[in-house]
C-alpha positions in Angstrom: 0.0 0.0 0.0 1.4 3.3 -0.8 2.4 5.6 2.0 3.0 9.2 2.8 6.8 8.7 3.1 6.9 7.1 -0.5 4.8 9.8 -2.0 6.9 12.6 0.1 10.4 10.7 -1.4 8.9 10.6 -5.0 8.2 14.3 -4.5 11.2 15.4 -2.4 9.6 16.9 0.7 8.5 16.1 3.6 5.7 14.3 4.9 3.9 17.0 6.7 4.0 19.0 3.5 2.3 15.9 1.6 -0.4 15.7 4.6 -0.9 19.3 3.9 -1.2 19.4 0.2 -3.5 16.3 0.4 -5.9 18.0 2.9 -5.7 21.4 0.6 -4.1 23.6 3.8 -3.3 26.8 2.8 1.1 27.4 4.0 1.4 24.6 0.7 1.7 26.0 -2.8 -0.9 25.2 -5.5 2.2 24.1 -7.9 3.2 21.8 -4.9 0.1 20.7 -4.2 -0.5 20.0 -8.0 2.4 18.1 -8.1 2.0 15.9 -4.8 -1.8 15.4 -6.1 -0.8 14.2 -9.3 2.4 11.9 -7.8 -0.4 10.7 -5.1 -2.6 9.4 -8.2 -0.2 7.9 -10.1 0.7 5.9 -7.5 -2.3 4.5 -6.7 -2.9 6.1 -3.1 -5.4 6.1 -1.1 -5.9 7.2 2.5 -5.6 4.8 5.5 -9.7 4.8 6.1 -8.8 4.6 10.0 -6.9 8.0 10.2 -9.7 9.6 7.8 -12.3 8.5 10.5 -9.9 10.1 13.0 -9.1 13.3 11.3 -13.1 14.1 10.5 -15.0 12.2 12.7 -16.8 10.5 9.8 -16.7 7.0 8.8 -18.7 6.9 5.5 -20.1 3.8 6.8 -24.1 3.3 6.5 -25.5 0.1 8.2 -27.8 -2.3 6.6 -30.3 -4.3 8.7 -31.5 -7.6 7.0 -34.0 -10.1 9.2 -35.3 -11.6 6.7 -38.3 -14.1 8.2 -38.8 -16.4 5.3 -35.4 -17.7 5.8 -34.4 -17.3 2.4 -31.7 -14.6 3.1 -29.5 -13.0 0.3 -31.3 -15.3 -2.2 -34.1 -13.7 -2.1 -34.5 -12.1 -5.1 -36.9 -9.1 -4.6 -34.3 -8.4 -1.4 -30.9 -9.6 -3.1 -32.2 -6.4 -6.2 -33.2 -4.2 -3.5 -29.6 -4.4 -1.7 -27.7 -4.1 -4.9 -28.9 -1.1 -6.0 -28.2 0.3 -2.4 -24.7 -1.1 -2.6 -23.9 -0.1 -5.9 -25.6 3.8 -5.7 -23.6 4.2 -1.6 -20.3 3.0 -4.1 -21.0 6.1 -6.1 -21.3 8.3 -3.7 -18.3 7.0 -1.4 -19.8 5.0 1.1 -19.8 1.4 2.4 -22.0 -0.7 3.5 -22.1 -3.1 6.6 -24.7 -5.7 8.0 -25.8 -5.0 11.3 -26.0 -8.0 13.8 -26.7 -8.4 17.7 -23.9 -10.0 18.8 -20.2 -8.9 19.7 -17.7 -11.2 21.4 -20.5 -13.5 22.7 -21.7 -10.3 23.9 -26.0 -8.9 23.2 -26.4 -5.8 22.1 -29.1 -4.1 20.5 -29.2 -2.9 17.0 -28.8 0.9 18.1 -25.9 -0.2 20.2 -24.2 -2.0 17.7 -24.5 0.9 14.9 -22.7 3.5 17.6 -20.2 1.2 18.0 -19.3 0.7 14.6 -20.0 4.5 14.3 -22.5 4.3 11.0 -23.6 7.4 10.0 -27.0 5.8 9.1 -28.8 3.1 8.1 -31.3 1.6 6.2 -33.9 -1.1 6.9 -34.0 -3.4 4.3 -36.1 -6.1 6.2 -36.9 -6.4 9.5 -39.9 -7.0 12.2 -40.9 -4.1 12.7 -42.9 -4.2 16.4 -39.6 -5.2 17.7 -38.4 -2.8 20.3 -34.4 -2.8 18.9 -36.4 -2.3 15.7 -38.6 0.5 17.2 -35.3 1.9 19.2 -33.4 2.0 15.9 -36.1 4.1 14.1 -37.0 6.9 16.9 -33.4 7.5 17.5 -30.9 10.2 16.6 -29.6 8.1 13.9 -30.7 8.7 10.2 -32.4 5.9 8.9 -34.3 5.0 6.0 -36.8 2.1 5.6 -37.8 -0.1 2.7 -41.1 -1.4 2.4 -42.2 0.7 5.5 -43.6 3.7 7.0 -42.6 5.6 9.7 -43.1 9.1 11.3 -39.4 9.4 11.7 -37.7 7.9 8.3 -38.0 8.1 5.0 -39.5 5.2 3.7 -39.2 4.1 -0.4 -41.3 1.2 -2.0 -42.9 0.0 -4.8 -46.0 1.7 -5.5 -47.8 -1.9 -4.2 -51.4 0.2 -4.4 -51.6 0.9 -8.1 -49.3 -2.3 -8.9 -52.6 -4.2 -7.8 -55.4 -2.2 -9.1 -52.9 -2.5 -12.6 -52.9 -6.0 -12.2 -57.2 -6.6 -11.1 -57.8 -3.9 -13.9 -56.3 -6.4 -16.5 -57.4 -9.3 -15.5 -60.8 -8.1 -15.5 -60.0 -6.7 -19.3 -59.3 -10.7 -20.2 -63.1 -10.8 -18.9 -62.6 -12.4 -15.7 -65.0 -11.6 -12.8 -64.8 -13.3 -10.0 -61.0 -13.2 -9.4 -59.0 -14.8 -5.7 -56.7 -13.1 -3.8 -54.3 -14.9 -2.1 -52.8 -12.6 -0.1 -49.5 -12.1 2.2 -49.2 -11.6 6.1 -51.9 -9.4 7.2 -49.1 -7.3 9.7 -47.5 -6.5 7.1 -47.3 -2.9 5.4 -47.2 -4.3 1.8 -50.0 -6.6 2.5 -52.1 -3.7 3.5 -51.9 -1.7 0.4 -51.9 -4.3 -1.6 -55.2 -5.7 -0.3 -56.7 -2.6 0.2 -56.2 -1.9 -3.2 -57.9 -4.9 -4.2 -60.8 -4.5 -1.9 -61.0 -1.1 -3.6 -61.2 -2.3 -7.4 -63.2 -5.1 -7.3 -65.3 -2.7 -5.4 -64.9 -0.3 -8.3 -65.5 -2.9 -10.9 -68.3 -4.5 -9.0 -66.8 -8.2 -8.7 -67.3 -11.0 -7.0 -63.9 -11.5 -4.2 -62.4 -14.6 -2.8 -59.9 -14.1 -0.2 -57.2 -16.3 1.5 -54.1 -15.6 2.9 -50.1 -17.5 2.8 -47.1 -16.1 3.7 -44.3 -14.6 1.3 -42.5 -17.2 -0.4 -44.7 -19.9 1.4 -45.6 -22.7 -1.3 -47.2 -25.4 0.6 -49.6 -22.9 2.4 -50.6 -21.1 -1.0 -51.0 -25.1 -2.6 -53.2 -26.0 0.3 -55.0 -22.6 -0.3 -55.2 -23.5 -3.8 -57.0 -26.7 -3.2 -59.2 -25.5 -0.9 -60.5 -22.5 -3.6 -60.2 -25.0 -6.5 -62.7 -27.3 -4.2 -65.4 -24.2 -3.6 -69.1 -24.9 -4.9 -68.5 -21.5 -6.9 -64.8 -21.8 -8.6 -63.0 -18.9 -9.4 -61.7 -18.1 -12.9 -58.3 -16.4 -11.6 -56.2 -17.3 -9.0 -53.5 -13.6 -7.8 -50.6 -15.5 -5.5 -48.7 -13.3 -2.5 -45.6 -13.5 -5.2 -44.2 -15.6 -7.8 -42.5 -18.2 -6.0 -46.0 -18.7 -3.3 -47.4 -19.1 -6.9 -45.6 -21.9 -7.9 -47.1 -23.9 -4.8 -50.5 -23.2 -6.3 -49.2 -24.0 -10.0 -48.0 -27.6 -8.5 -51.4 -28.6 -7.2 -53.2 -27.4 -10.4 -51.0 -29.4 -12.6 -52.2 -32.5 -10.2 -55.5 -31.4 -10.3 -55.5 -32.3 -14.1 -56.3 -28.8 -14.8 -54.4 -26.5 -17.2 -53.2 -22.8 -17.1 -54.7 -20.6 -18.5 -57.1 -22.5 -19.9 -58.9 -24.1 -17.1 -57.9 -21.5 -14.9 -56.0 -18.6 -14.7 -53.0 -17.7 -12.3 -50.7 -14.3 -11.4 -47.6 -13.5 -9.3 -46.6 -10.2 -8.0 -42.8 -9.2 -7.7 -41.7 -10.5 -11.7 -38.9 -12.3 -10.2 -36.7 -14.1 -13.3 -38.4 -17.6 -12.7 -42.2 -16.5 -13.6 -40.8 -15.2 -16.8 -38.9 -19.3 -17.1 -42.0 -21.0 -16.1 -44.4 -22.2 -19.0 -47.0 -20.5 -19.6 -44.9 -16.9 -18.6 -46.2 -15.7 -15.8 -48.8 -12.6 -15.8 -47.0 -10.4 -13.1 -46.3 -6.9 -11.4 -42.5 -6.3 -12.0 -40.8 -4.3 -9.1 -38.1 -1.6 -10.2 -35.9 -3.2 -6.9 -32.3 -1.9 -7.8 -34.3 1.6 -8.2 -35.5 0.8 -5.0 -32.6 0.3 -3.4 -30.7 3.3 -5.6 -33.1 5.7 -4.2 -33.2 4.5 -0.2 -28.8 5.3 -0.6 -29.8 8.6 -2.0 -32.4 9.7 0.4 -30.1 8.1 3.5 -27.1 9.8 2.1 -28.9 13.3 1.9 -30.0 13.0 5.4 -26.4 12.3 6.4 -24.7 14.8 4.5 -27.4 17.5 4.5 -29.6 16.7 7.9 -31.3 21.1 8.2 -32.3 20.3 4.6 -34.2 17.0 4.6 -37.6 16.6 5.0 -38.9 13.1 5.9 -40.5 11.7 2.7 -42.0 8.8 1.5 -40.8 7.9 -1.4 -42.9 5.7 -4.1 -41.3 3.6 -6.9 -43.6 2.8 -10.0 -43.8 -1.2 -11.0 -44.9 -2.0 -14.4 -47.1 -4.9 -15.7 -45.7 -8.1 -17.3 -48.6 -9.4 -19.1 -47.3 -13.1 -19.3 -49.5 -16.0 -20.6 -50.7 -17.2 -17.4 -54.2 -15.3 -17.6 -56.0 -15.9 -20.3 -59.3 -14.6 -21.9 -62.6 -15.8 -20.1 -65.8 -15.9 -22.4 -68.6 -14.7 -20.2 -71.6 -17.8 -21.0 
């Protein structure tokens, strides 16, 4: 790694006057501070991250906290988007991230603790239980943090815009003539869940349609198959089947394969999320895609403001547009 002593021998001077020039003090010259600049870049230097920290009390660290509860961690891939576009836009801007965790030399802490001892700067909530008190202590502190997915009185929160993604995805479904249309929906406590089922509520409503409603968890295909059977097994059938997202959907696909029955021609099916495998899956999937690296992009933007300019920033919620991936998996219902 180069140093200040090899950059102050390239240069002949000392290393005090390289320290100086590279922190622009005013008793170097310009032309020497050109030179020890340019002599600094060709070499490749870079300052010790450590003294930096020291020298302006900053780390340029943000903290990421990631409890995800469907166990599918890092390969989830509404989550794994959502992070990359968080990493890569923090990059940019000349930040890292780091995971935040409970533990420290077999040692508890809580989540507040653990970011002021690793002296982040802020953090974002990617996923997390959000009625848990380190949760809760994390959010109303002095801290600036952003949250995915999430609102709350004292963060920024960005998501997908989960209301119009399902009145988008009802609205065509019912344009395929469909009318008495299944919603499988997520958990109830959750904040997506609640939009997103409001939103259906409110245009089958709109549209005057008959509703049939069950609920499975995120990512949960035996309990959106069971579902399935049960609603395949109602006196009164439904014509269109909308899954929490397109991997519960895949449960539900299973048991109507075994049913003898065929998509979309015996009965029609959606995802949410447009994850890469409902667009592998035959028929393609009719789904809501979620702009998740924008996502991501723009909760490092909004953090990064707060951080760098906290009498300026307002507390915003900020709402990412999904788009409709048609798919073949709902098909056109003749109305007898």
């Amino acid at each position: 790694m180069v140093s200040l002593k090899t950059i102050a021998e390239k240069c002949g001077v000392s290393t005090a006057t390289v320290s100086k020039a590279l922190n622009d003090q005013k008793d170097v010259s310009e032309e020497t501070k050109h030179r020890i600049k340019k002599t600094a870049e060709a070499l490749g230097y870079f300052p010790n991250a450590a003294a930096r920290a020291l020298k302006t009390n900053r780390s340029y660290n943000i903290g990421v906290l990631f409890e995800e509860e469907a166990g599918s961690g890092l390969t989830h891939e509404y989550f794994s988007g959502v992070l990359n576009g968080l990493k890569v836009q923090a990059e940019k801007q000349g930040y890292d991230i780091t995971f935040i965790n409970t533990c420290f030399e077999n040692r508890k802490m809580s989540y507040y603790e653990h970011c002021r001892y690793r002296n982040f700067e802020g953090v974002a909530i990617v996923c997390a239980d959000y009625n848990d008190p380190d949760v809760l202590e994390l959010m109303n502190s002095d801290l600036p943090v952003v949250t995915i997915d999430y609102v709350h009185h004292n963060c920024t929160a960005v998501s997908s815009n989960n209301i119009q993604g399902m009145e988008d995805l009802v609205k065509y479904i019912y344009q395929q003539g469909h009318r008495k249309i299944a919603y499988i929906h997520g958990q109830e406590n959750s904040y997506v869940t609640k939009d997103r089922l409001a939103s259906f509520y409110r245009t089958m409503d709109e549209l005057g349609l008959e509703e049939y409603i069950r609920t499975a968890d995120y990512l949960e295909t035996k309990e959106a198959a069971r579902q399935t059977r049960e609603i395949l097994n109602l006196p009164d059938v439904p014509t269109c089947i909308i899954y929490p997202d397109d991997t519960a959907l895949i449960g539900g696909r299973n048991v109507i394969i075994e049913m003898g029955l065929r998509i979309p021609r015996d009965i029609s099916v959606a995802g949410y999320d447009g994850t890469r495998i409902s667009q592998l899956l035959h028929p393609k999937l009719t789904t809501i895609r979620q702009n998740t690296e924008l996502i991501g992009s723009e909760a490092a933007k909004r953090l990064i403001g707060t951080i760098e300019k906290p009498r300026t920033t307002l507390v915003e919620r900020v709402v990412i547009e999904g788009s409709l991936v048609p798919g073949q998996s709902v098909g056109k219902f003749l109305q007898k």
